[in-house]
C-alpha positions as CSV (number, residue, x, y, z in Angstrom):
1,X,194.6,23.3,161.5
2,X,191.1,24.1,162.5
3,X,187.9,22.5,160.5
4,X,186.5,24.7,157.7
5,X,183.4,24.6,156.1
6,X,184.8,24.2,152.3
7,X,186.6,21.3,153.5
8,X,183.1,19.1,153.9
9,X,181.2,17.5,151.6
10,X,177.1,16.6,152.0
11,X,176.5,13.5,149.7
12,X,173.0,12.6,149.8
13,X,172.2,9.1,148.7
14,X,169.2,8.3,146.3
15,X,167.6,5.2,144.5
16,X,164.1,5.9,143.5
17,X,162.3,8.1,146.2
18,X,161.3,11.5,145.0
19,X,158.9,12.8,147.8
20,X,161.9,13.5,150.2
21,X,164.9,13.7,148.0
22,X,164.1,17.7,147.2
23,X,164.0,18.2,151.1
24,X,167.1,16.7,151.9
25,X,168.6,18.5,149.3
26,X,167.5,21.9,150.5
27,X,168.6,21.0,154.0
28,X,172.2,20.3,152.7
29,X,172.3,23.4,150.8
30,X,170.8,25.7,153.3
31,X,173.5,25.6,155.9
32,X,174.6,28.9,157.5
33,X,178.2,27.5,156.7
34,X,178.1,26.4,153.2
35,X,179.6,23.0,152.5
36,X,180.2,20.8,149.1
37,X,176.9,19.0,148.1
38,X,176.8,15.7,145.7
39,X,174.0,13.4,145.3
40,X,175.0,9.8,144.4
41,X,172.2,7.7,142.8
42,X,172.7,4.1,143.0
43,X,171.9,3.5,139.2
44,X,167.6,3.3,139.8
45,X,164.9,2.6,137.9
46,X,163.6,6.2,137.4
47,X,165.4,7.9,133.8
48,X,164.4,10.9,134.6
49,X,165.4,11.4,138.3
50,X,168.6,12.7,137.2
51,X,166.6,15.8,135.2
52,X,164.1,16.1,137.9
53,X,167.0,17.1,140.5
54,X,169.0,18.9,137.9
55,X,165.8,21.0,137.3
56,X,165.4,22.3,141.1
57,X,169.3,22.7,141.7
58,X,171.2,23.2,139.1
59,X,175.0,23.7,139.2
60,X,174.7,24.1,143.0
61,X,175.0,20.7,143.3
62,X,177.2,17.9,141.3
63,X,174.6,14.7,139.9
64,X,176.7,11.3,140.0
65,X,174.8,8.1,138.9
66,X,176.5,4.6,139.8
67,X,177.1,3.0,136.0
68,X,175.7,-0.2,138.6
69,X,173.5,-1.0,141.1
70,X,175.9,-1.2,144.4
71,X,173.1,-1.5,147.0
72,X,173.1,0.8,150.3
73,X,176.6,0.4,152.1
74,X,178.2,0.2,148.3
75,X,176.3,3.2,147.2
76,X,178.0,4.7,150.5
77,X,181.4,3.8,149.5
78,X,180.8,5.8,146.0
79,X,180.2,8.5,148.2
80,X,183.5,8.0,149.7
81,X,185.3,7.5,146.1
82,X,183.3,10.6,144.8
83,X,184.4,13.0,147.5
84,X,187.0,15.4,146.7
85,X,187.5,17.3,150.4
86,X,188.6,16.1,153.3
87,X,185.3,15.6,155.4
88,X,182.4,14.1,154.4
89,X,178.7,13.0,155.9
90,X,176.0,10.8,154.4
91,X,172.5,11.8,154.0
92,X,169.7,9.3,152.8
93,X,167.1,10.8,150.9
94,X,164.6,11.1,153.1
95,X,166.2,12.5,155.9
96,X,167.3,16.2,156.5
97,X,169.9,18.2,158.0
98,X,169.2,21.5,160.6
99,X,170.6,24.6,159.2
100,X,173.5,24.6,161.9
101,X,174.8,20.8,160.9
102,X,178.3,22.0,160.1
103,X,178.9,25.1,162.2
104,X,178.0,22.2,165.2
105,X,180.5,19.9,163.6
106,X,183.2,22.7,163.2
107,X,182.5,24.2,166.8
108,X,182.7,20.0,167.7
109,X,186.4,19.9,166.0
110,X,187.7,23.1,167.4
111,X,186.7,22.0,171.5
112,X,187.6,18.2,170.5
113,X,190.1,18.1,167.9
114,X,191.5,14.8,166.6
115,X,188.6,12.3,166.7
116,X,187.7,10.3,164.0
117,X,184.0,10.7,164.6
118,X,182.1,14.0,165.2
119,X,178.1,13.6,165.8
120,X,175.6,15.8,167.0
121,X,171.9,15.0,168.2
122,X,169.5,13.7,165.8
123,X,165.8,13.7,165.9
124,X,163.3,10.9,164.5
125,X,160.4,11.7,162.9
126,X,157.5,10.3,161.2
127,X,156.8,10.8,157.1
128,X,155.4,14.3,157.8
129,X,158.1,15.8,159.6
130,X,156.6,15.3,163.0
131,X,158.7,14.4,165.9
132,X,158.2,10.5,166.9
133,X,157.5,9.0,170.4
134,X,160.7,7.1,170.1
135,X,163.9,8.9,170.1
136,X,167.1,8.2,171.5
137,X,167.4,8.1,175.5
138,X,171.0,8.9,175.5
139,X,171.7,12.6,177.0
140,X,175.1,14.6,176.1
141,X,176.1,16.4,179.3
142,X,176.5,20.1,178.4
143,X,177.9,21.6,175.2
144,X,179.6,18.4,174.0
145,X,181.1,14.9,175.6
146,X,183.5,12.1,174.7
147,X,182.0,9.3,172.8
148,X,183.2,5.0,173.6
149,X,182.1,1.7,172.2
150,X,179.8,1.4,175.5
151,X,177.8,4.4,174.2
152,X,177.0,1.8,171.1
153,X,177.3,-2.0,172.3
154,X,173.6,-2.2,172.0
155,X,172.1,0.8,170.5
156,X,173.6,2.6,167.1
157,X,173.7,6.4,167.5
158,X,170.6,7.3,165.1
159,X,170.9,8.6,161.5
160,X,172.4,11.2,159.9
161,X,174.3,13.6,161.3
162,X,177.7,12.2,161.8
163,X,181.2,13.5,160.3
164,X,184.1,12.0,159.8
165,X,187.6,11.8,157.3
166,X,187.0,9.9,154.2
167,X,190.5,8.5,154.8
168,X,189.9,7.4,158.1
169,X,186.9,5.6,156.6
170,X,189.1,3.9,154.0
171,X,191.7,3.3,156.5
172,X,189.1,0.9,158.8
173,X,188.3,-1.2,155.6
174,X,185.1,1.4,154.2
175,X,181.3,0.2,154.9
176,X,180.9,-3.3,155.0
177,X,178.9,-4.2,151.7
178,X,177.1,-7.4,152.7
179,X,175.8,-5.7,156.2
180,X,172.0,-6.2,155.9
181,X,171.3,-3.4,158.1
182,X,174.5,-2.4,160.3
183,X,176.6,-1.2,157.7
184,X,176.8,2.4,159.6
185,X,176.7,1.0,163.2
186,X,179.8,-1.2,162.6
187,X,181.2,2.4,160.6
188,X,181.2,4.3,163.9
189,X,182.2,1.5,165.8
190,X,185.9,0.9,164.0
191,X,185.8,4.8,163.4
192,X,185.2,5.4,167.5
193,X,188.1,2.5,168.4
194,X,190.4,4.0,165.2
195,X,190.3,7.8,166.7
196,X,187.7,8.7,169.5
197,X,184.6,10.3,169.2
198,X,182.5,13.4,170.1
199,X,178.6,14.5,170.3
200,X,177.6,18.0,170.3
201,X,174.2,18.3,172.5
202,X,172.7,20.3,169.3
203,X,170.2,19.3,167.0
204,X,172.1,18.7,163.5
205,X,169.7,16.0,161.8
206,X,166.4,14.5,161.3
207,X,165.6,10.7,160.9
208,X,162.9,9.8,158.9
209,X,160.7,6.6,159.9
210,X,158.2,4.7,157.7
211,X,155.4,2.1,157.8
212,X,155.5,0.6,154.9
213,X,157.5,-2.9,154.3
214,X,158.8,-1.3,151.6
215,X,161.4,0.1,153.6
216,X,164.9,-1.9,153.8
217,X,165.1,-1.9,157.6
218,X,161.5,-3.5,157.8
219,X,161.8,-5.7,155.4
220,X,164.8,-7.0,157.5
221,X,162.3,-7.3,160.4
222,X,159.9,-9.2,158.7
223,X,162.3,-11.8,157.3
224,X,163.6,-12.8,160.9
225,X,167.1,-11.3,160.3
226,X,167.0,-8.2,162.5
227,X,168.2,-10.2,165.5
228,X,170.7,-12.8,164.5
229,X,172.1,-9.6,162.7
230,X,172.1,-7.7,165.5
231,X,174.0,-9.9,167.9
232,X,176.6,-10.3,164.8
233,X,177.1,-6.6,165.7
234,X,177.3,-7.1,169.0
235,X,180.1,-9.7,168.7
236,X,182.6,-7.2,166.4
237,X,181.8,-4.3,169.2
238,X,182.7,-6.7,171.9
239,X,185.7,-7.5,169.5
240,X,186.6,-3.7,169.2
241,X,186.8,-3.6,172.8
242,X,188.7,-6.6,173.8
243,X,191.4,-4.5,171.6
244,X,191.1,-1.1,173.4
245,X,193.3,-1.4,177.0
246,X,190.9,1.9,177.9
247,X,187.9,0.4,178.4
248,X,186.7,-3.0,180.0
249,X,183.5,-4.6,179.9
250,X,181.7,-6.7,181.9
251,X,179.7,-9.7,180.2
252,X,177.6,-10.6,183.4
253,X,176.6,-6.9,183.9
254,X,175.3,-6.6,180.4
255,X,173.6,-9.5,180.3
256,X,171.4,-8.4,183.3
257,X,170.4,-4.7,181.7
258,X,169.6,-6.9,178.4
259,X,168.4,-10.3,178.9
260,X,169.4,-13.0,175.9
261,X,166.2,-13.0,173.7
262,X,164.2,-16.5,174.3
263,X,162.1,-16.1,171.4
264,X,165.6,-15.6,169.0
265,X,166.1,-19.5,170.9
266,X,163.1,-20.8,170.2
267,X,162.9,-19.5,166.5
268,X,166.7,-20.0,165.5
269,X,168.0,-23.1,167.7
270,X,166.9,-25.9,164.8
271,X,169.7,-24.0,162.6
272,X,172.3,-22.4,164.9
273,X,175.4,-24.0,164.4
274,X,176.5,-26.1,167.4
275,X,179.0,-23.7,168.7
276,X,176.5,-20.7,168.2
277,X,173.6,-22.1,170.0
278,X,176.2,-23.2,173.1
279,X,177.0,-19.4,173.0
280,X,173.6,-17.8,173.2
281,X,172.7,-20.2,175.9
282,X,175.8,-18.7,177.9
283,X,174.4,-15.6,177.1
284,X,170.8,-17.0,178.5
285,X,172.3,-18.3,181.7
286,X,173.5,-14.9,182.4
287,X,170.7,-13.2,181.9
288,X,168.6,-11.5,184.7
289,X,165.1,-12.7,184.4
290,X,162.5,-9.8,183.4
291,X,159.4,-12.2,184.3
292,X,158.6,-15.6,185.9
293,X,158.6,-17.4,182.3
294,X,161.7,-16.4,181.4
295,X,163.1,-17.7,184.8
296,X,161.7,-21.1,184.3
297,X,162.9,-21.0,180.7
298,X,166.1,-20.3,182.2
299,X,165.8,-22.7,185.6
300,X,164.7,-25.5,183.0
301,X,167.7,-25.2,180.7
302,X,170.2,-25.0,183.7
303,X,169.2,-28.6,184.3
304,X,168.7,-29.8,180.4
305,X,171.5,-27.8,178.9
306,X,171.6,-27.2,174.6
307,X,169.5,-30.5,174.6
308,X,166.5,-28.6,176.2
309,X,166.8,-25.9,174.0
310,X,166.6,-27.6,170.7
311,X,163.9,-29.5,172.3
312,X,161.7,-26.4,173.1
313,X,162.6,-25.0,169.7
314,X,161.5,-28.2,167.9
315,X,158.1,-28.0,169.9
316,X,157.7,-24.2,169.5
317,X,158.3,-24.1,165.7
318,X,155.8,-27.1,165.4
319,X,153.0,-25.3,167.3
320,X,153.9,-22.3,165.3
321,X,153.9,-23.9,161.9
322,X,150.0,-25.2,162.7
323,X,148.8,-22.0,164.1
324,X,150.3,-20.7,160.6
């Protein structure tokens, strides 16, 4: 049976932020194939948020407030316990659909039926609405293409714009809830090695960026954790895929398009756990050199092994400490 629209629900997360939340409301609403819309507020600060919503939309949407704080990835598995249809997509409120979001994904399910992850294209842009220098390199050859774990090994398909069955979901375990950041990478990972998946080449979304450390995914930054959480990820794709007979990848090529970070060694060897820190100096071994310091680095730790690592990073965290 094909995909219909009444079988889709939009559930836009919220915490605190008002600026954006009446936008991606709007955008959910204002779809030329009417869908289901909740808005799941992870039991914030603001008393009056609840009204404030209720005020601009009325019964055109349904108001659900978590009786507990469940952070991001929890708040997304409300959304999951919440939704009464079939389909569902997550919205942050800050972000905003195009007014075509699911006729794409139901034109996506009629010319690729059975995957467990639709997505379309999704556009980054900057507080104001304004299309962002960086956006996503990967193309989709014409109307739509198949989707593997290579597509994502390294890069996350950008937010929103992604469908997919909430029992599918449920069946791959849900969103991990102690994910500092890749709570929706790893998602579409299990979902893509569950069932397959397919990008439409249209627009469907828009990914708001901010400045401010404020913002989870900065603060992440700033506290050194983006990397060693990153490679994490990397590990459970690689995992996925030592699983799938279909596809096969090849460490030594991947190490050469992206070189093991030095500066994750120097900063993180001093606490890596034995076996960790011999991994990511495989990793560094196989790694194609992208300038003459990091082929020294590399030369120099041929010849003094984990020793000369933890050495380096001993040295490097002292300078840095003083210079602090």
């Amino acid at each position: 049976m094909s995909l219909l629209a009444d079988q889709i629900t939009i559930a836009i997360t919220v915490y605190s932020r008002r600026q954006f939340i009446k936008q991606a409301i709007a955008s959910a609403l204002n779809q030329s194939m009417p869908a289901r819309v909740i808005v799941v507020e992870d039991c914030g600060p603001d008393p009056t948020l609840a009204s404030f919503v209720k005020d601009e939309f009325g019964s055109r949407i349904e108001y659900i407030r978590n009786s507990r704080r469940r952070g991001l990835f929890g708040n997304w598995n409300a959304c999951l316990e919440r939704c009464q249809t079939e389909w569902i997509t997550i919205l942050h409120d800050d972000d905003f659909l195009a007014p075509e979001f699911v006729e794409a994904m139901i034109e996506l399910e009629t010319a690729s039926p059975g995957c467990a992850l639709y997505l379309g294209r999704t556009i980054n842009v900057n507080e104001h609405g304004e299309p962002t220098p960086e956006q996503d390199g990967r193309t989709v050859s014409g109307r739509w293409m198949q989707r593997d774990l290579m597509d994502i090994l390294y890069v996350p398909f950008c937010f929103a714009g992604h469908l997919f069955r909430v029992s599918d979901a449920r069946a791959v375990g849900g969103f991990r809830e102690t994910s500092f950041m890749c709570g929706d990478w790893e998602m579409w990972a299990k979902l893509m090695a569950f069932g397959g998946a397919a990008q439409s080449s249209r627009v469907v979304a828009f990914n708001r960026s901010h400045q401010g450390w404020d913002r989870g995914s900065n603060q992440v930054s700033r506290s050194g954790r983006h990397l060693p959480t990153t490679f994490a990820q990397h590990k459970r794709i690689l995992a996925l895929l030592a699983g799938s007979r279909a596809l096969k990848f090849d460490r030594i090529e991947w190490q050469r398009r992206l070189p093991m970070s030095t500066r994750f060694l120097l900063q993180n060897s001093q606490t890596l756990s034995p076996r960790l820190l011999r991994y990511h100096v495989r990793l560094l071994l196989l790694s194609r050199p992208p300038h003459w310091r990091y082929a020294l680095f590399q030369k120099m730790t041929r010849v003094g092994g984990v020793g000369f690592v933890k050495l380096a990073s001993k040295m490097w965290r002292r300078m840095h400490s003083f210079a602090d």
